[in-house]
TORBALUM-530776 format. One line per 5 residues: number of its first residue (from 1); their letters; for each residue x, y, z of C-alpha. Coordinates in pm, 1 decimal. Layout:
<atoms>
NUM	A	X:Y:Z; ...
</atoms>
This chain:
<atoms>
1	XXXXX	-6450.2:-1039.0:-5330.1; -6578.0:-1026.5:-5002.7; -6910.5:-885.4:-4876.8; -6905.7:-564.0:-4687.9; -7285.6:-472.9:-4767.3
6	XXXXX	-7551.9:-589.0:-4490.4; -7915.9:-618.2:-4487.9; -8091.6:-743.6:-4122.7; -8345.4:-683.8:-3932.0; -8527.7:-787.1:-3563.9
11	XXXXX	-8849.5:-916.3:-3534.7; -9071.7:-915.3:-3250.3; -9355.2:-748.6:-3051.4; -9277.3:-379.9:-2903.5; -8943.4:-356.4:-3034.9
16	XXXXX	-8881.0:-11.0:-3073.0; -8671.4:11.8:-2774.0; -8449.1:-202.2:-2895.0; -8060.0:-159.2:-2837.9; -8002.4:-390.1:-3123.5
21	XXXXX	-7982.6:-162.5:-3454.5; -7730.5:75.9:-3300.1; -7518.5:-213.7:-3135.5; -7481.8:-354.4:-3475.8; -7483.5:-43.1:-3663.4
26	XXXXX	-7202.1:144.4:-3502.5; -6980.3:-212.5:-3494.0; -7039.6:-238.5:-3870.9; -6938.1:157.7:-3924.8; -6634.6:116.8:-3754.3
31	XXXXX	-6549.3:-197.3:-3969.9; -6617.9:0.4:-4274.1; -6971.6:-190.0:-4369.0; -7253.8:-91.7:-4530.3; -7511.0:-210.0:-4281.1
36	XXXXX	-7877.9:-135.5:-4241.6; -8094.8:-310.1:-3945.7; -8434.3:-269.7:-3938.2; -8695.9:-333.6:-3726.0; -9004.2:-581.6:-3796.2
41	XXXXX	-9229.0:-513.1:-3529.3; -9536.2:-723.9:-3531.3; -9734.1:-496.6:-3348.7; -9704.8:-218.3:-3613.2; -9746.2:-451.6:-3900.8
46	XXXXX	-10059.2:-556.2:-3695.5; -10056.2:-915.0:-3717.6; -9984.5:-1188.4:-3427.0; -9665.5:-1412.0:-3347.7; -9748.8:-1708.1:-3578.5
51	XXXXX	-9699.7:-1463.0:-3892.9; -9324.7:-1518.6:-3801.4; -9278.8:-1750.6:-4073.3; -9432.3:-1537.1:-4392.4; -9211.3:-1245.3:-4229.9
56	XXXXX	-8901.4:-1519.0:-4274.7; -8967.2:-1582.1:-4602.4; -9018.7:-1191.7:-4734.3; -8691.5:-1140.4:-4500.9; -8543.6:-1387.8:-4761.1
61	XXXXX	-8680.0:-1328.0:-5066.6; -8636.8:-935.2:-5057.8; -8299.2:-1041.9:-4999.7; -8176.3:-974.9:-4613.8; -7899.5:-1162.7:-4515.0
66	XXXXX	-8047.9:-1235.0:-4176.7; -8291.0:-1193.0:-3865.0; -8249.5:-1155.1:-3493.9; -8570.7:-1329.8:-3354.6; -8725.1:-1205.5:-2980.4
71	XXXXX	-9050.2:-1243.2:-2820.9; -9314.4:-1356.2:-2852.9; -9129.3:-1565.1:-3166.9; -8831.1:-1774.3:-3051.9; -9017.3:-2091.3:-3047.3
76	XXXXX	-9276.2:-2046.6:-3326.9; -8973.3:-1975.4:-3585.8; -8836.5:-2304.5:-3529.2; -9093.2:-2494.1:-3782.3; -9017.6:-2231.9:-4067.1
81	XXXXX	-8658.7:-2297.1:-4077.9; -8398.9:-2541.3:-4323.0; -8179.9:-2642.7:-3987.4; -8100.2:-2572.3:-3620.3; -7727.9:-2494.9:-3494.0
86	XXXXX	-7718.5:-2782.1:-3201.2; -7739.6:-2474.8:-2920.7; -8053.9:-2367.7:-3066.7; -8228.2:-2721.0:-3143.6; -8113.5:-2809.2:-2725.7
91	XXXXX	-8287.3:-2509.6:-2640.5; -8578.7:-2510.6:-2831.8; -8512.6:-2138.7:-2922.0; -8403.6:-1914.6:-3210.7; -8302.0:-1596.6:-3178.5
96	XXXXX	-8113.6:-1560.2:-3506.0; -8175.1:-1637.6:-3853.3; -7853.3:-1660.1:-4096.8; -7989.9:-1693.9:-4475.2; -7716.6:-1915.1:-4635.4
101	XXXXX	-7776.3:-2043.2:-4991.9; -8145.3:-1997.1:-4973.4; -8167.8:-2178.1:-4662.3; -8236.2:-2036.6:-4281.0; -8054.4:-2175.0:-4059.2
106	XXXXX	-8154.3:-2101.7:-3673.2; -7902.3:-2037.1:-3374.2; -7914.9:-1907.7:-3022.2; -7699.0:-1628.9:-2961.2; -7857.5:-1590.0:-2539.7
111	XXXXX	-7683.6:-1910.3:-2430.3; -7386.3:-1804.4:-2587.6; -7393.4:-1444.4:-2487.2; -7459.5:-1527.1:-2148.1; -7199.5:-1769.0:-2085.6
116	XXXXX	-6917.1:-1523.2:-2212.8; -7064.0:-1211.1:-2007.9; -7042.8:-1483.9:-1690.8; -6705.5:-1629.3:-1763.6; -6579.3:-1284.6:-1820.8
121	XXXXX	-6804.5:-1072.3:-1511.6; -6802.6:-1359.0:-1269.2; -6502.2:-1634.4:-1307.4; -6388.9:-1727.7:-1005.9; -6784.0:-1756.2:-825.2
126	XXXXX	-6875.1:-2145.6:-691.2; -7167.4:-2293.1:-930.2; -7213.2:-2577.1:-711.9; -7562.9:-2452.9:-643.8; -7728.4:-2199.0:-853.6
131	XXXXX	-8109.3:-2083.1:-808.9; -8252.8:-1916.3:-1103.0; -8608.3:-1684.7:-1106.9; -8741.7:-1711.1:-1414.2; -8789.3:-1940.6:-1668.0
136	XXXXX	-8946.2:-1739.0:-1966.8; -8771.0:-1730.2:-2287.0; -8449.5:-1570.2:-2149.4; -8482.1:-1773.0:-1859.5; -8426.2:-2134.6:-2058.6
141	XXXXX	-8129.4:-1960.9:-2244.1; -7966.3:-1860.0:-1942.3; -8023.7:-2203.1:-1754.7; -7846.6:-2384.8:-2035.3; -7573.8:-2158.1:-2013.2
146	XXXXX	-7509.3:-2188.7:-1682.3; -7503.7:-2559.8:-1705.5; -7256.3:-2543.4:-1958.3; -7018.5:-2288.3:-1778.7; -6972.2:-2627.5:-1513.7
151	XXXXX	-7304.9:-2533.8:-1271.1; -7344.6:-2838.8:-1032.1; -7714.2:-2814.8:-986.6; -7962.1:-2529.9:-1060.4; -8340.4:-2468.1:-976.1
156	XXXXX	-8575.3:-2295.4:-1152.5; -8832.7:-2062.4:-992.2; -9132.7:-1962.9:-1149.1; -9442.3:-1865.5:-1076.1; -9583.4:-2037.3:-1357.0
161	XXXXX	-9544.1:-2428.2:-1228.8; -9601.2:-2617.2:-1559.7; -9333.7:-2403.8:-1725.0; -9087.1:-2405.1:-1459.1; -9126.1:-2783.4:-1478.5
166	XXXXX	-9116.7:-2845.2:-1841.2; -8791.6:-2617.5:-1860.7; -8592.9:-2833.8:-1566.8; -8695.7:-3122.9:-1738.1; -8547.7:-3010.9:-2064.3
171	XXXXX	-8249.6:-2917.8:-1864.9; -8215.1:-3297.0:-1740.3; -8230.8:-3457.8:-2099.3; -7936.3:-3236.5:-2227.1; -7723.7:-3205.1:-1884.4
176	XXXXX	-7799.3:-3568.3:-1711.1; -8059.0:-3619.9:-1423.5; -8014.5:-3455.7:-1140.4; -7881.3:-3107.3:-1306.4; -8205.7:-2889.2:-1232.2
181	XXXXX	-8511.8:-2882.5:-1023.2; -8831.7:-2673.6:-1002.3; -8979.9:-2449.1:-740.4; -9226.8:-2198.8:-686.5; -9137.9:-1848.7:-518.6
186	XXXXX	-9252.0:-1958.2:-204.5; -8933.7:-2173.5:-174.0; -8668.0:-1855.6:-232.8; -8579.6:-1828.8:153.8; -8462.7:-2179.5:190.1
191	XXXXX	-8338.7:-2206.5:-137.7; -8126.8:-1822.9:-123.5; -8003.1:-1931.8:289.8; -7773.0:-2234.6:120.6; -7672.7:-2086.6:-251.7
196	XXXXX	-7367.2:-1941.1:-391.6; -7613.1:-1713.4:-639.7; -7858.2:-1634.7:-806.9; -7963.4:-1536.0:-1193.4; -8251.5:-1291.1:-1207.7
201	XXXXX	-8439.7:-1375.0:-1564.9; -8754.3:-1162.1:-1520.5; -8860.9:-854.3:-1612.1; -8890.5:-713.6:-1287.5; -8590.5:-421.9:-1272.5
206	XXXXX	-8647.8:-314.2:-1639.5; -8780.2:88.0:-1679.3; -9153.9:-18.9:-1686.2; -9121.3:-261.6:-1446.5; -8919.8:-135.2:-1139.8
211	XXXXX	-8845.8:-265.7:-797.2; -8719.5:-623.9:-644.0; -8774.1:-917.7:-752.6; -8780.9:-1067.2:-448.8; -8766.4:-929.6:-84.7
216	XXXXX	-8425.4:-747.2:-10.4; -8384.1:-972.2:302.3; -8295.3:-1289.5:122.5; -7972.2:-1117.3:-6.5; -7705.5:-1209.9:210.6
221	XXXXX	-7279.0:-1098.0:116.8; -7191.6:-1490.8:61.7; -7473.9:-1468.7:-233.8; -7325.0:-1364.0:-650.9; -7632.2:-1197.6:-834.8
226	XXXXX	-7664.0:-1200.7:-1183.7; -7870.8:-972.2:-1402.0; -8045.9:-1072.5:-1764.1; -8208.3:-676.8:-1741.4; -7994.5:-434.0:-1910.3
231	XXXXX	-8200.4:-114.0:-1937.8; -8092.3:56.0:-1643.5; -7800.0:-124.5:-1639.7; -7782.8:-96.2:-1255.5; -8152.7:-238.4:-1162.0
236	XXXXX	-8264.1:-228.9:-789.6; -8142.9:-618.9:-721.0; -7746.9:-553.8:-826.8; -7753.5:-229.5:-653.6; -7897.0:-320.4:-299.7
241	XXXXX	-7672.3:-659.7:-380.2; -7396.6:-426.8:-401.5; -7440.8:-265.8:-118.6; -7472.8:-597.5:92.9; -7149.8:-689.6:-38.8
246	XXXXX	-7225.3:-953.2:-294.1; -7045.6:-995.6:-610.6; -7259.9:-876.7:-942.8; -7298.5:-875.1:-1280.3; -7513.1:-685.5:-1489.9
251	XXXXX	-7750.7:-762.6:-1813.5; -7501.9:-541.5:-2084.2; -7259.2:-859.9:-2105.8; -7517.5:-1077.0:-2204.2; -7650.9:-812.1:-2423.6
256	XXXXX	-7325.4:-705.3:-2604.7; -7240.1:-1068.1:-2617.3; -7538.5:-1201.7:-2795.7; -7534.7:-931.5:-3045.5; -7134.2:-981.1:-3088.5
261	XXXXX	-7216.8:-1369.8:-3164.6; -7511.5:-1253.8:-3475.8; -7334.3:-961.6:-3577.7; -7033.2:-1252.9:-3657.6; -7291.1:-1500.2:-3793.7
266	XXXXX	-7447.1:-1217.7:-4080.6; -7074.1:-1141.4:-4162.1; -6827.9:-1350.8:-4079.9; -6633.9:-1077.6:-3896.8; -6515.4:-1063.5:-3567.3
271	XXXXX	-6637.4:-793.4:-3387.2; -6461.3:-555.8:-3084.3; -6618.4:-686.1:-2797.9; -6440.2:-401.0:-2584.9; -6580.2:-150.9:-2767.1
276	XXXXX	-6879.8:-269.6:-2782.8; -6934.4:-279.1:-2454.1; -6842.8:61.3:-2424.3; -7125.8:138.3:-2703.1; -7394.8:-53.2:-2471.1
281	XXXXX	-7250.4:162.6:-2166.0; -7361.9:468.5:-2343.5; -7680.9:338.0:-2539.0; -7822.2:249.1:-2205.2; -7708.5:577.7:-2019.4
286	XXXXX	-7510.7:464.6:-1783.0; -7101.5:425.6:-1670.1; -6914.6:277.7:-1944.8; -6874.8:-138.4:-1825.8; -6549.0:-233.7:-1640.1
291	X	-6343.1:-475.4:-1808.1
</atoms>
């Protein structure tokens, strides 16, 4: 007999505004699932990042059939876990935990999430050269995902130069030499004048952190932007994009996407996409998301 009776959970720091439980919830519902997701929010538990691997093991041993994993955890997970899916050992990152025969395997669900939210938002766009700000947890996930969608050459910009270096160096062992380059922020003008777009992978957009990323002036209509923000789901870079003509994609794709991949992990069910892109649409208060 088949399973239809779910146990998972997210942890991280300063969850609580997570999307995640009701994404998952309301897919499961409609699929007729008993499903429960709970948060594990360090922060309230009151211990640090490194406790992610006792909070593994309980997760396990009380019997939960899985984790999503988010910041400030991704990396530390990695040593508490049986095996890596090959995305997630690539990346360096986990953000889901599938407990399979007493084992925890890790996978990435961001590279994957953001490569079908591009392919599906932005298809017909030139990757020859991509710039990306940001190279933060998200950031890495979305670099190897636009590698793999066919990208030419990316580079990174950070204003942190030892991580912005170590990611495009991690980029070059998996994609070949050449693939991806560092910069610091100084470098957008030049770098914007001769793209064919950009990825934001920052913060900066998100409710408690609003404005542009970058001055408004670099935008020019031959430029695609794509957002990893997805609370608003318009942010201040894809609307004054819009309005300058460029071609945009928001952060819900990536979000619906990701959770679409671990929702099918923890059950082995495909999941409506469609509607649950709708569901995002509404979570996040804005216009449902054009298909």
């Amino acid at each position: 007999m088949s399973q239809n009776s779910y146990l998972v959970g997210l942890v991280g720091s300063g969850i609580g505004p997570s999307l995640s439980p009701a994404l998952h919830e309301r897919e499961a519902d409609r699929q007729g699932l008993r499903y429960l997701y709970r948060l594990i929010d360090i922060d309230a538990l009151g211990v640090g990042p490194e406790a992610v691997g006792d909070l593994v093991r309980a997760a396990r041993d009380v019997g939960f059939d899985g984790l999503n994993i988010t910041h400030p955890c991704k990396q530390l997970v990695i040593g508490h876990l049986d095996a890596l899916a090959p995305v997630a050992e690539a990346l360096g990152a986990v953000n889901t935990v599938v407990f399979e025969d007493g084992r925890a395997i890790g996978h990435n669900t961001d590279v994957t999430g953001f490569a079908a939210s591009f392919a599906r938002g932005l298809p017909d766009v030139s990757l020859e050269r991509v710039v990306q700000l940001g190279a933060g947890g998200a950031g890495a996930a979305v670099a190897h995902a636009v590698l793999t969608l066919g990208a030419g050459h990316v580079t990174v910009v950070d204003a942190m130069p030892d991580r912005t270096a170590d990611l495009a160096a991690a980029l070059n062992r998996h994609f070949g030499d050449g693939r991806a380059t560092a910069a610091t922020p100084d470098a957008l003008p030049a770098l914007l004048a001769r793209a064919d777009g950009i990825v934001h992978a920052t913060p900066t957009g998100m409710a408690a952190h609003p404005g542009l990323p970058f001055p408004a002036e670099l935008l020019h209509p031959g430029l695609w932007v794509a957002e990893v923000v997805y609370r608003p789901l318009e942010t201040e870079l894809l609307r004054t994009a819009r309005a300058l003509g460029c071609a945009t994609l928001d952060g819900g794709g990536m979000a619906v996407f990701q959770a679409a991949d671990a929702f099918r992990l923890f059950t082995g069910r495909e999941p409506d996409r469609a509607r649950m892109l709708t569901d995002i649409a509404e979570l996040a208060g804005a216009e449902p998301v054009r298909n």
